[in-house]
PQR file with spaces between the fields and no chain letter, atoms N, CA, C, O and H, PARSE charges and radii, in Angstrom:
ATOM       1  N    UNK     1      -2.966  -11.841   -2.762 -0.4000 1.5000
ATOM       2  CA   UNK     1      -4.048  -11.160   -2.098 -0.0000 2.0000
ATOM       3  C    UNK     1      -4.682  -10.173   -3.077  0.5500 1.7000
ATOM       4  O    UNK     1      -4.085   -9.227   -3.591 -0.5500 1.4000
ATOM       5  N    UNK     2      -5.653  -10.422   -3.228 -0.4000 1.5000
ATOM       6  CA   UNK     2      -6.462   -9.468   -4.193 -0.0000 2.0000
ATOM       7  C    UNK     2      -7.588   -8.140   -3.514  0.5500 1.7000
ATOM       8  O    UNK     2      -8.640   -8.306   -2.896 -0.5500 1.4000
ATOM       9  H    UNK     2      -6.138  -11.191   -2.811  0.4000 1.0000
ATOM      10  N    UNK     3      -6.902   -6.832   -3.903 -0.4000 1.5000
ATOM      11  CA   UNK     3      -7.728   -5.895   -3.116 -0.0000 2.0000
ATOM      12  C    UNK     3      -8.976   -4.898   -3.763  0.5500 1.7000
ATOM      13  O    UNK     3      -8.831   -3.955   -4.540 -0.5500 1.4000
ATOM      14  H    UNK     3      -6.047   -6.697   -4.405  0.4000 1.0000
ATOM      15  N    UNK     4     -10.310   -5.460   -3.146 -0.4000 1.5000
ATOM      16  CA   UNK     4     -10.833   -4.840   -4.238 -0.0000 2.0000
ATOM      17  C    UNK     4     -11.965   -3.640   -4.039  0.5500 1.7000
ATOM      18  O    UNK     4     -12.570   -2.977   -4.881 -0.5500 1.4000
ATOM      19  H    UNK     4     -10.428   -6.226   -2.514  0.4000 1.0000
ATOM      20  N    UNK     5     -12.019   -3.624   -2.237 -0.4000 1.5000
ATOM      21  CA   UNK     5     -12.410   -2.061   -2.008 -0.0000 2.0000
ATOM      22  C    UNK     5     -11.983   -0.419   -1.970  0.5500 1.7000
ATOM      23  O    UNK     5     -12.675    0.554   -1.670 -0.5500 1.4000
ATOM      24  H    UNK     5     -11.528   -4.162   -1.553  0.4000 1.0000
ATOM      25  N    UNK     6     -10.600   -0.502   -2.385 -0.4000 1.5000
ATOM      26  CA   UNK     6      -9.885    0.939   -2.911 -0.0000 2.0000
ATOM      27  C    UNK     6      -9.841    1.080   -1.571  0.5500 1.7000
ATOM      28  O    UNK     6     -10.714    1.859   -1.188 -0.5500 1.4000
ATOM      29  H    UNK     6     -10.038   -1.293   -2.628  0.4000 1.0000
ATOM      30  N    UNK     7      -8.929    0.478   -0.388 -0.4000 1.5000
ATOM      31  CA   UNK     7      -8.411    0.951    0.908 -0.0000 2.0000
ATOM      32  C    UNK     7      -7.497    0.377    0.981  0.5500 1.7000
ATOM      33  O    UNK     7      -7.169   -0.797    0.808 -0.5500 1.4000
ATOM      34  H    UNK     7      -8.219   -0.154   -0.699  0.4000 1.0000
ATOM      35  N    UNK     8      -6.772    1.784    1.424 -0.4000 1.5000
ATOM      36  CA   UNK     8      -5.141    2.003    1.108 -0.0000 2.0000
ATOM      37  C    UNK     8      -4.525    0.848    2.417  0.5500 1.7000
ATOM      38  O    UNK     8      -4.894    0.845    3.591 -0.5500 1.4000
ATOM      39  H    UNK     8      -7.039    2.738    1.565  0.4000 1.0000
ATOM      40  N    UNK     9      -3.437   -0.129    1.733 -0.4000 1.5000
ATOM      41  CA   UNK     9      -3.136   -1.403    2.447 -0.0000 2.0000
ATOM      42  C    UNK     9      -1.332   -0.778    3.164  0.5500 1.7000
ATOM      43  O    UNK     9      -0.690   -1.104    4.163 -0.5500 1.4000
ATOM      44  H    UNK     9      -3.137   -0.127    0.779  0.4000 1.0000
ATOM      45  N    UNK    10      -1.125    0.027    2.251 -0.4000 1.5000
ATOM      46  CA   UNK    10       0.549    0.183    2.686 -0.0000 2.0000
ATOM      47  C    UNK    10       0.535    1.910    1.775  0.5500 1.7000
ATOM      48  O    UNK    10      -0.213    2.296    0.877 -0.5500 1.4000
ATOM      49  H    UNK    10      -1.646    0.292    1.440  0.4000 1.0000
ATOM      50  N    UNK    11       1.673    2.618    2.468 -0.4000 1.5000
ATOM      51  CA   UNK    11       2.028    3.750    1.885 -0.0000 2.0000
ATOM      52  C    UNK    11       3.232    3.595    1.683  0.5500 1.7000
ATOM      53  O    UNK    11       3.799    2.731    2.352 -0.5500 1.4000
ATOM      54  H    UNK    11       2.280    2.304    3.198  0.4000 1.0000
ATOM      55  N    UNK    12       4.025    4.394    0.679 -0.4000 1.5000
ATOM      56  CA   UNK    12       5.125    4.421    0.163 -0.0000 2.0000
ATOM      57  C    UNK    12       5.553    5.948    0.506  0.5500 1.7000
ATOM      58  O    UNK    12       4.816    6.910    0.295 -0.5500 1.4000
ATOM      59  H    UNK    12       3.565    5.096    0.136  0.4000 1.0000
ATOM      60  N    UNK    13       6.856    6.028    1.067 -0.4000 1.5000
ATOM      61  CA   UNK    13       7.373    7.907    1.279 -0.0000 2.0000
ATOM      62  C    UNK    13       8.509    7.941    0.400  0.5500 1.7000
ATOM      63  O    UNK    13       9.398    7.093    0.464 -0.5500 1.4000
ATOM      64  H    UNK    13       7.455    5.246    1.239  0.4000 1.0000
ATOM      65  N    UNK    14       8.509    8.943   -0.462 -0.4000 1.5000
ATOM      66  CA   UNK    14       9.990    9.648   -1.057 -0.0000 2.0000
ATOM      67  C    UNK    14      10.218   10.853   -0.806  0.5500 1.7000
ATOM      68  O    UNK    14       9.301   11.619   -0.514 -0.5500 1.4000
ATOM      69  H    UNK    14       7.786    9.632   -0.514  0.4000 1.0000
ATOM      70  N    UNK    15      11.064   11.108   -0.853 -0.4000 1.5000
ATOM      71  CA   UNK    15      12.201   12.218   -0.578 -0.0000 2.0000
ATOM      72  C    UNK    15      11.396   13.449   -1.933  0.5500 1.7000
ATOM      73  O    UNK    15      11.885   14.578   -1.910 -0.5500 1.4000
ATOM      74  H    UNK    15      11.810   10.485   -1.091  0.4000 1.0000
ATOM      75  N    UNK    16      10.657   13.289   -2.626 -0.4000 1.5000
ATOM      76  CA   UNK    16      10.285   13.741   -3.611 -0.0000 2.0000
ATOM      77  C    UNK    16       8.704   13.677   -4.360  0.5500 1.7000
ATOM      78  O    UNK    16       8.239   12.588   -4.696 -0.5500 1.4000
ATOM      79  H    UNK    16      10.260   12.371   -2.645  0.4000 1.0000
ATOM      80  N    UNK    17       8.313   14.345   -4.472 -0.4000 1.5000
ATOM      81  CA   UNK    17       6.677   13.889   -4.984 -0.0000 2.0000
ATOM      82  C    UNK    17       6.791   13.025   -6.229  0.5500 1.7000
ATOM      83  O    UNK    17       7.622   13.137   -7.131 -0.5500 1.4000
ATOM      84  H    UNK    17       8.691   15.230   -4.199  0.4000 1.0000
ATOM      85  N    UNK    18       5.589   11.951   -6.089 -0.4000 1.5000
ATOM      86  CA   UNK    18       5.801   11.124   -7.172 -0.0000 2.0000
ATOM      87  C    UNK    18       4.701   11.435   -8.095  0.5500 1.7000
ATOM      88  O    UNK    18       3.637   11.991   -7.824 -0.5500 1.4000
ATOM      89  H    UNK    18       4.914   11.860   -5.356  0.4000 1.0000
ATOM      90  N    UNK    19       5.130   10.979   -9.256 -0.4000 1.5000
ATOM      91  CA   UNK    19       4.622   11.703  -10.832 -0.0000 2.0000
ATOM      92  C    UNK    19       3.360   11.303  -11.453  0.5500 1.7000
ATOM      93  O    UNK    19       2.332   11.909  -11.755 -0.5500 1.4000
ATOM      94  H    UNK    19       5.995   10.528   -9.476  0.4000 1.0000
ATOM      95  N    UNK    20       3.939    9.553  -11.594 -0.4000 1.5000
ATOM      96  CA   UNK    20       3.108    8.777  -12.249 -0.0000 2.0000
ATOM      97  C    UNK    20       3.784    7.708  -11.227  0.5500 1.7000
ATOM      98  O    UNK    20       4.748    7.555  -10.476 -0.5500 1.4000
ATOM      99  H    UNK    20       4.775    9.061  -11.349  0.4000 1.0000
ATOM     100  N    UNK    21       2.353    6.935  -11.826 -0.4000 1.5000
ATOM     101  CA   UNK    21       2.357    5.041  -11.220 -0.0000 2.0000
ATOM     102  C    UNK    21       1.655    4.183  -12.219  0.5500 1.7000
ATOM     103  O    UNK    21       0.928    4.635  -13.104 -0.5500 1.4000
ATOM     104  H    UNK    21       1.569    7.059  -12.435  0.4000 1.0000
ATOM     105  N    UNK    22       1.981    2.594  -11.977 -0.4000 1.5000
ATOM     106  CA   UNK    22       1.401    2.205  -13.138 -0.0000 2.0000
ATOM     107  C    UNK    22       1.473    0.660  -12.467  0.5500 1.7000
ATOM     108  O    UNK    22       2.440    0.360  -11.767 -0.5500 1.4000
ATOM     109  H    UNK    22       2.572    2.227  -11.258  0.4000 1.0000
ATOM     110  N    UNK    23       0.445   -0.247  -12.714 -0.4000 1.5000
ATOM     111  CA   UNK    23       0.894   -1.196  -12.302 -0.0000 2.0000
ATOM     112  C    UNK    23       0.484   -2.445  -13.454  0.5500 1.7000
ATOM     113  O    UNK    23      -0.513   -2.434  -14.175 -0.5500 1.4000
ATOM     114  H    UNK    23      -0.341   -0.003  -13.283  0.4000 1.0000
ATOM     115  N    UNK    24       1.428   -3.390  -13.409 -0.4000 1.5000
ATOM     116  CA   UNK    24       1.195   -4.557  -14.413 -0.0000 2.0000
ATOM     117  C    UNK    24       1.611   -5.523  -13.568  0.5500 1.7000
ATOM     118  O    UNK    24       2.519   -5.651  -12.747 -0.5500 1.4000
ATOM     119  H    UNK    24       2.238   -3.399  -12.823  0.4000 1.0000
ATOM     120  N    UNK    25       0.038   -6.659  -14.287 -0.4000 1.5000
ATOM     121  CA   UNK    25       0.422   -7.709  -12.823 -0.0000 2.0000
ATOM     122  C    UNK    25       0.621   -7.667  -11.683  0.5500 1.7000
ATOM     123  O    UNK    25      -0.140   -6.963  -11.019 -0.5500 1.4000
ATOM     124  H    UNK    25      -0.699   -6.555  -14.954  0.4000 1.0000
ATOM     125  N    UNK    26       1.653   -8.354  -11.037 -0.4000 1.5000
ATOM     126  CA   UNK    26       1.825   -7.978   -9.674 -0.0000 2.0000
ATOM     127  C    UNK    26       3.176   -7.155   -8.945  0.5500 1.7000
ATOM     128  O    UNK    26       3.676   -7.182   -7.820 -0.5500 1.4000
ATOM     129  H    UNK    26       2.271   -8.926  -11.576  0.4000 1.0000
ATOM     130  N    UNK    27       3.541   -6.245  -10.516 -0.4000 1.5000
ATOM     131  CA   UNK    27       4.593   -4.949  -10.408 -0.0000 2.0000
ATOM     132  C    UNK    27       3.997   -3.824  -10.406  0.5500 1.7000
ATOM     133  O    UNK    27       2.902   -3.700  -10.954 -0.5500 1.4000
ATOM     134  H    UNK    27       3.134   -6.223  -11.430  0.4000 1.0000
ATOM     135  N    UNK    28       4.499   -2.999   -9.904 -0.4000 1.5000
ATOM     136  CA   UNK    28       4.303   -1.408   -9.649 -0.0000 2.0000
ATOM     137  C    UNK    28       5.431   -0.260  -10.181  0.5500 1.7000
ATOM     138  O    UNK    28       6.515   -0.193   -9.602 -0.5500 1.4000
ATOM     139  H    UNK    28       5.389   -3.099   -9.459  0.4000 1.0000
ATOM     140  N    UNK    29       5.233    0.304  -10.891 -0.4000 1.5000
ATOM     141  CA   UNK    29       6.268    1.567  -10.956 -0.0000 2.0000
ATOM     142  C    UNK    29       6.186    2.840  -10.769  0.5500 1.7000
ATOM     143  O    UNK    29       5.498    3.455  -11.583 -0.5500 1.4000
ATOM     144  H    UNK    29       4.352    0.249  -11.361  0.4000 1.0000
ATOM     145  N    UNK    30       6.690    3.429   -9.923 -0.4000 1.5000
ATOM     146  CA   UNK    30       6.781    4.423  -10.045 -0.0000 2.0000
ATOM     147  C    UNK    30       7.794    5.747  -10.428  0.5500 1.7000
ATOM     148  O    UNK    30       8.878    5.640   -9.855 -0.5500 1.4000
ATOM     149  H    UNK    30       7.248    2.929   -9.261  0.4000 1.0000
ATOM     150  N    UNK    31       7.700    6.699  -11.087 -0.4000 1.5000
ATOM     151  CA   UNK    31       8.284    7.601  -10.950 -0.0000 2.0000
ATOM     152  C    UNK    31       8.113    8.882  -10.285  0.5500 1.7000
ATOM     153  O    UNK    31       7.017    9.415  -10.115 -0.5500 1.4000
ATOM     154  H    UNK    31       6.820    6.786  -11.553  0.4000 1.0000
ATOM     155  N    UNK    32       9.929    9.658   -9.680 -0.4000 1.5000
ATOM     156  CA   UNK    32       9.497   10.818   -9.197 -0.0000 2.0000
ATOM     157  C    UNK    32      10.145   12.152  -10.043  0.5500 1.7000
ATOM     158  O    UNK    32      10.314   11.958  -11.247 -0.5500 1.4000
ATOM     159  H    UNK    32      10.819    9.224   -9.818  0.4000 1.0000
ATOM     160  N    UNK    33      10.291   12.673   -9.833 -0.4000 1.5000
ATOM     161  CA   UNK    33      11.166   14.274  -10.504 -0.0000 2.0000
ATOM     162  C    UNK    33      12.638   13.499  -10.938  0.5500 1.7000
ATOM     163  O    UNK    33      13.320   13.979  -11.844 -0.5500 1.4000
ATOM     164  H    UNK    33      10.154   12.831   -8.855  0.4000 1.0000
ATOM     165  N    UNK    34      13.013   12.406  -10.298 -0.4000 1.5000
ATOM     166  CA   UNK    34      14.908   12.576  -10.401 -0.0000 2.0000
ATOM     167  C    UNK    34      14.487   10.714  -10.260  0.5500 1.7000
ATOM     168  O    UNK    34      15.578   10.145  -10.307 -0.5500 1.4000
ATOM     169  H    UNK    34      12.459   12.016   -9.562  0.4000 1.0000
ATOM     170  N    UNK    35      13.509    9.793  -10.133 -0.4000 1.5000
ATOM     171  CA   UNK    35      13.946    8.630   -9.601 -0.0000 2.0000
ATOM     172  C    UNK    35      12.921    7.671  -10.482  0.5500 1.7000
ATOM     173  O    UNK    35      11.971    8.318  -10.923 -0.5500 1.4000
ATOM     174  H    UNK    35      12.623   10.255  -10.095  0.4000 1.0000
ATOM     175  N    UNK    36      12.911    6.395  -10.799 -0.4000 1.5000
ATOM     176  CA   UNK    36      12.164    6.008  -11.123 -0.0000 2.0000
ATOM     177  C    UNK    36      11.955    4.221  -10.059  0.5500 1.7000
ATOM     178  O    UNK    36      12.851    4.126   -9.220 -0.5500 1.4000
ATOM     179  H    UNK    36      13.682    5.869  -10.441  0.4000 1.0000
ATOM     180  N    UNK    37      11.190    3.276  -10.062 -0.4000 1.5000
ATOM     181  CA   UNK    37      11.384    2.723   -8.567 -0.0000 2.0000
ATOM     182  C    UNK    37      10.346    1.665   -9.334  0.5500 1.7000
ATOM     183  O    UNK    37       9.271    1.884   -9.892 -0.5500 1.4000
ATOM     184  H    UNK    37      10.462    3.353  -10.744  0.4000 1.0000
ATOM     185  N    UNK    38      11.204    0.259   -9.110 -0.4000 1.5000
ATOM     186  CA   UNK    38       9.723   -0.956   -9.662 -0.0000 2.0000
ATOM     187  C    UNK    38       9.531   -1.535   -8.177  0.5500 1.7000
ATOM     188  O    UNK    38      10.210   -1.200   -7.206 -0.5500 1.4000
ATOM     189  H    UNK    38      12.077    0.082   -8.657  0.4000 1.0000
ATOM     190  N    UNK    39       8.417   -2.522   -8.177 -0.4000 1.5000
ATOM     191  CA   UNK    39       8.526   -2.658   -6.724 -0.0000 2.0000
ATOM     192  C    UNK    39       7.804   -4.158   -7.409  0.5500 1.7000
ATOM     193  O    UNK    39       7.455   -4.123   -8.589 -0.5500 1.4000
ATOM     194  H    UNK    39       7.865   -2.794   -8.965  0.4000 1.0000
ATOM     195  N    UNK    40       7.634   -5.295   -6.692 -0.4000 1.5000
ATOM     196  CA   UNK    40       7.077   -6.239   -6.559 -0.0000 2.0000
ATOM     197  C    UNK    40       6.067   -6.721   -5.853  0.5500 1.7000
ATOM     198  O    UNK    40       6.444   -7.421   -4.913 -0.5500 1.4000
ATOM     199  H    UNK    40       7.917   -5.323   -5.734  0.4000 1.0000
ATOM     200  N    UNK    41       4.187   -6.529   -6.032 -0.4000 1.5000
ATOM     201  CA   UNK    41       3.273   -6.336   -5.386 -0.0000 2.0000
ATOM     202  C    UNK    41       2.639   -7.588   -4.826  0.5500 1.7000
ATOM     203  O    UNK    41       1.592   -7.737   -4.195 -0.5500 1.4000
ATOM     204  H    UNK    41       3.880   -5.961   -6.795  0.4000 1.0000
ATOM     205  N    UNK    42       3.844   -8.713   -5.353 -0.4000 1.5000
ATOM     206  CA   UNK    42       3.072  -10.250   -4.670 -0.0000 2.0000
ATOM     207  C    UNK    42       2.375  -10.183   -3.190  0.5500 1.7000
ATOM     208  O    UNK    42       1.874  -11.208   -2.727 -0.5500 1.4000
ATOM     209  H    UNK    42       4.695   -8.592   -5.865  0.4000 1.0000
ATOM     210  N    UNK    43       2.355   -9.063   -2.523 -0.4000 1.5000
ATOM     211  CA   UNK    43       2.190   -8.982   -0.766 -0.0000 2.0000
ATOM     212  C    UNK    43       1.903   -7.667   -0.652  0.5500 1.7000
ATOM     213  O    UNK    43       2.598   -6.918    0.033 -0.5500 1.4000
ATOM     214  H    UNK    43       2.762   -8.230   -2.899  0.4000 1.0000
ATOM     215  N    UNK    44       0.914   -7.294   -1.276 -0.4000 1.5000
ATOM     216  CA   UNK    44       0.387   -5.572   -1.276 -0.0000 2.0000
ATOM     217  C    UNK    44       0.730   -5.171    0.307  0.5500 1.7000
ATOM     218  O    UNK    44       1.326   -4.119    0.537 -0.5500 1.4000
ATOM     219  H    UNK    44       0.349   -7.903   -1.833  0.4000 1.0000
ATOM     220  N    UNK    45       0.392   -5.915    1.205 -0.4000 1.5000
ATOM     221  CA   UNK    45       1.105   -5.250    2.706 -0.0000 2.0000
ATOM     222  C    UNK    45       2.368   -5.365    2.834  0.5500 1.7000
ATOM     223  O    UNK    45       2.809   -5.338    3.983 -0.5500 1.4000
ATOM     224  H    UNK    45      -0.091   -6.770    1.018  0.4000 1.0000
ATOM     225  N    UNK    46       2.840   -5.445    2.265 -0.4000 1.5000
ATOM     226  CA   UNK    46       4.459   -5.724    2.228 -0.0000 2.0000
ATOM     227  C    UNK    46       5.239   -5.599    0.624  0.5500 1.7000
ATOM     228  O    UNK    46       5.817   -6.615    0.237 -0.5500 1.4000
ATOM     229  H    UNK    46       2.482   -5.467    1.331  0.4000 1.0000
ATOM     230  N    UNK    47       5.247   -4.599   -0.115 -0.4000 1.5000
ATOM     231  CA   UNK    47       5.913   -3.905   -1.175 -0.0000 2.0000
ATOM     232  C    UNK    47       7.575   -4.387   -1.244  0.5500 1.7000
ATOM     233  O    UNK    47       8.384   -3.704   -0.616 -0.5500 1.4000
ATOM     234  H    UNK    47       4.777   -3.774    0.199  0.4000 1.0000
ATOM     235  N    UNK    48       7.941   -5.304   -1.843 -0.4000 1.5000
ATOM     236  CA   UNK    48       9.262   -5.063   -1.994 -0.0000 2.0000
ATOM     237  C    UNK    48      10.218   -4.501   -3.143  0.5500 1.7000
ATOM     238  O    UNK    48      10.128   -4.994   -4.268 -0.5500 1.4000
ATOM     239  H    UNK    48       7.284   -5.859   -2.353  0.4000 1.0000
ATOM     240  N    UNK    49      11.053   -3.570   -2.905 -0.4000 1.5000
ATOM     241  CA   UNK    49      11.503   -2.377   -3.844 -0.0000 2.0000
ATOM     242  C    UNK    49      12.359   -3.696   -4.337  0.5500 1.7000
ATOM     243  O    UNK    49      12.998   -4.410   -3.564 -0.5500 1.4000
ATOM     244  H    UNK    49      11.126   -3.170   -1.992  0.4000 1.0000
ATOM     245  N    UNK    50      12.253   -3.906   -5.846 -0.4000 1.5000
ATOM     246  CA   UNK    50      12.933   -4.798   -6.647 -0.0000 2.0000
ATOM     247  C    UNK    50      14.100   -3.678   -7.288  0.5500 1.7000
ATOM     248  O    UNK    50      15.130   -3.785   -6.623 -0.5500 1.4000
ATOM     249  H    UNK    50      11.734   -3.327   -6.474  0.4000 1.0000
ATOM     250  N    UNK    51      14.204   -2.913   -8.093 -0.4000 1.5000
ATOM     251  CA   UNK    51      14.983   -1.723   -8.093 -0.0000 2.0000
ATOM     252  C    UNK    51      14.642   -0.247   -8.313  0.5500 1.7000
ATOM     253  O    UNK    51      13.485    0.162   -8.406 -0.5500 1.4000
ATOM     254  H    UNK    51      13.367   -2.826   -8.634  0.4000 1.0000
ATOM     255  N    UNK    52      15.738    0.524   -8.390 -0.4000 1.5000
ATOM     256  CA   UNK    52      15.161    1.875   -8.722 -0.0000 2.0000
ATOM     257  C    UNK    52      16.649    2.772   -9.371  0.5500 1.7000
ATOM     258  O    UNK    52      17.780    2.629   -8.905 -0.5500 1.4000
ATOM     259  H    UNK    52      16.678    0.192   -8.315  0.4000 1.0000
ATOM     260  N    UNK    53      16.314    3.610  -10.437 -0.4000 1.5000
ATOM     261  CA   UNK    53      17.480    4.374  -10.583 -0.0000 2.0000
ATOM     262  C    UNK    53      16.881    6.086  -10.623  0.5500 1.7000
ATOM     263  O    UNK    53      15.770    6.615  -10.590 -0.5500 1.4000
ATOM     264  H    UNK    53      15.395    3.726  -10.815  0.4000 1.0000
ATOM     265  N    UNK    54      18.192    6.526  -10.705 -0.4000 1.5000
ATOM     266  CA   UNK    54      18.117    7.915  -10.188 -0.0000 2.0000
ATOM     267  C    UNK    54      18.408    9.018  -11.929  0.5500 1.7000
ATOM     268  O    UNK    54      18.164    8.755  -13.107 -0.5500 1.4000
ATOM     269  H    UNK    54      19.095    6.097  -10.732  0.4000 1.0000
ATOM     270  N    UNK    55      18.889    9.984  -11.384 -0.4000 1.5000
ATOM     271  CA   UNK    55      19.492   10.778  -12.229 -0.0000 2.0000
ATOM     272  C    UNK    55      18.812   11.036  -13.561  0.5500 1.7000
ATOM     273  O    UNK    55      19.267   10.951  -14.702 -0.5500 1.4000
ATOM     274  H    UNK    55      19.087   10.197  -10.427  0.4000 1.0000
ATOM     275  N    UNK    56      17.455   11.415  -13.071 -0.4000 1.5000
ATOM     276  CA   UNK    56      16.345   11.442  -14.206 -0.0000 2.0000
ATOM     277  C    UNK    56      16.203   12.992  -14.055  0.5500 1.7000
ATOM     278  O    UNK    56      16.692   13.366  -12.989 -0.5500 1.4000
ATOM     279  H    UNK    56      17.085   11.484  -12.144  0.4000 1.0000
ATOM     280  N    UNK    57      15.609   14.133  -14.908 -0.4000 1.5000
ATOM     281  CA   UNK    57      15.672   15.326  -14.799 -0.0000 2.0000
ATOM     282  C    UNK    57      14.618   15.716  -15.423  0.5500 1.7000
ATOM     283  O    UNK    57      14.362   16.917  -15.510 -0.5500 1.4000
ATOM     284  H    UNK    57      15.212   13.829  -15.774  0.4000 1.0000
């Protein structure tokens, strides 16, 4: 699905404000203060968290 009027399809919540984002292809990353999180964007309405690790400072 290709989105190309800049309206927001899905939101994402953390426990933490997020920093940066970045997306390549049809991955997403983000980081927050302590987490960093890839996600898989094949289904922009439907985000699936592929992984994420913690213990970033």
């Amino acid at each position: 699905m290709i989105i190309k009027d800049g309206k927001i399809v899905k939101e994402i919540s953390y426990g933490e404000s997020a920093w940066d984002t970045t997306v390549c292809g049809k991955y997403l990353a983000v980081s927050t203060l302590k987490h960093l999180y890839l996600y898989d964007l094949s289904n922009p309405k439907n985000p699936r968290e592929i992984w994420n690790r913690g213990g970033f400072n």
